[in-house]
C-alpha positions in Angstrom: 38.9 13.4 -6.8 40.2 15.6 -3.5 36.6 16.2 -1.6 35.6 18.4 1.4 33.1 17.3 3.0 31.3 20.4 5.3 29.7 19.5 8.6 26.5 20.4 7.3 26.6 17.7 4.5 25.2 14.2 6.0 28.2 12.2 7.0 27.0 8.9 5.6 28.0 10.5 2.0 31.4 10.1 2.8 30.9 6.5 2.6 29.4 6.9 -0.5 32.4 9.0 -1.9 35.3 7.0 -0.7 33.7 3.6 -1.6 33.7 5.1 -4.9 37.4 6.2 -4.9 37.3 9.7 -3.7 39.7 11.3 -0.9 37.4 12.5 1.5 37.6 14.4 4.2 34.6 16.0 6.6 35.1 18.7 8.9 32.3 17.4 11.2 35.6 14.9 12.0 37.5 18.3 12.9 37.5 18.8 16.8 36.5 22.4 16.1 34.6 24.0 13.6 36.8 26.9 12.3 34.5 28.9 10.3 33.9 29.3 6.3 37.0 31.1 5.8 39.3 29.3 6.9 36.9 26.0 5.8 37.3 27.3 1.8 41.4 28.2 2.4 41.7 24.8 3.5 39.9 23.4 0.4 41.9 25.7 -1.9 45.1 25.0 -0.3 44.7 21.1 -0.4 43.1 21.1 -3.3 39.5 20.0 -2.8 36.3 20.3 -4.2 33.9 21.6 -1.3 30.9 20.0 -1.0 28.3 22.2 1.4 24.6 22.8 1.9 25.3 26.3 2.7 25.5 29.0 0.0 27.3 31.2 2.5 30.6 29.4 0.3 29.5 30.9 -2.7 29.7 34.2 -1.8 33.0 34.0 -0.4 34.3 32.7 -3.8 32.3 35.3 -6.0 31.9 38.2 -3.8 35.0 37.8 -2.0 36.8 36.4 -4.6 38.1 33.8 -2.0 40.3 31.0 -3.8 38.8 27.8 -4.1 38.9 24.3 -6.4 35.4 24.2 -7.0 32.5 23.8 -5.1 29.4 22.0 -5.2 26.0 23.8 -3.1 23.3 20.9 -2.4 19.8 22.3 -2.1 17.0 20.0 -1.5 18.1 16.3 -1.2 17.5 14.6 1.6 20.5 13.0 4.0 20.6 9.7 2.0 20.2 10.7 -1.4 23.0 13.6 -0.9 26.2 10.9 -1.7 24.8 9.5 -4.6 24.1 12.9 -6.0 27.6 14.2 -5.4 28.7 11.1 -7.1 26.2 12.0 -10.6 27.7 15.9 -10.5 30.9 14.4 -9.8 31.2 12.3 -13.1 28.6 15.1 -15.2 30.2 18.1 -13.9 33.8 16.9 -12.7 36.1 18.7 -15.8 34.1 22.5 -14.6 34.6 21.4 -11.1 38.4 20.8 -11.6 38.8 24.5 -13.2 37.1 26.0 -10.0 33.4 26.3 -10.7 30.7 26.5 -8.4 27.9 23.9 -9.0 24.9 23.7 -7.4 22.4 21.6 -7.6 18.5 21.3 -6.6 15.8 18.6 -7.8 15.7 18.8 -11.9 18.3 21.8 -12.1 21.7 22.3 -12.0 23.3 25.4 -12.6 27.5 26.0 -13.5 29.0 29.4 -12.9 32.6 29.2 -14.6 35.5 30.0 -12.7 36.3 33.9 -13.9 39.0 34.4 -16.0 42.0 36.7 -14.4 41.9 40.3 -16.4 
């Protein structure tokens, strides 16, 4: 899968990603930070699933309605567990992701919001 890495995710799960096949890329490897908006167009527009700590991403794509192909919210893990657990919602989770749902996920709970359907 196509992955977005934000800064705020710890960049040793990039490892973890790619080592398991994913295209990765981290904006912490950007020489600036350009902000969430254009973070999420960028995901959208190349096709990746955003991975963040920051749920600032999930109101852009609901509130907003800003395009994206999925995102997946961390809440709780520590730096080191945070590949590995990408890697579990990746393979439970992957077919929602790929129709542009938001996951997010905290210790014993994950919750899928669908993408919404066009009227």
């Amino acid at each position: 899968m196509r992955i977005l890495l934000d800064a705020c995710v710890w960049s040793g799960a990039s490892e973890t990603l790619r080592a398991a096949g994913h295209d990765v890329v981290c904006t912490g490897d950007w020489p600036v930070d350009p902000g969430d908006e254009e973070i999420i167009a960028r995901a959208a527009g190349e096709g990746r699933i955003l991975v963040t700590l920051d749920k600032d991403f999930g109101e852009l794509a609901v509130v907003h309605r800003r395009p994206h192909a999925g995102i997946v919210r961390l809440v709780g893990f520590r730096a080191m567990a945070q590949g590995p657990k990408v890697l579990e919602v990746l393979d439970s989770y992957g077919a929602d992701l790929n129709q542009g749902a938001i996951v997010t996920v905290e210790p014993g709970r994950v919750r899928v919001r669908p993408p919404e359907q066009a009227p």
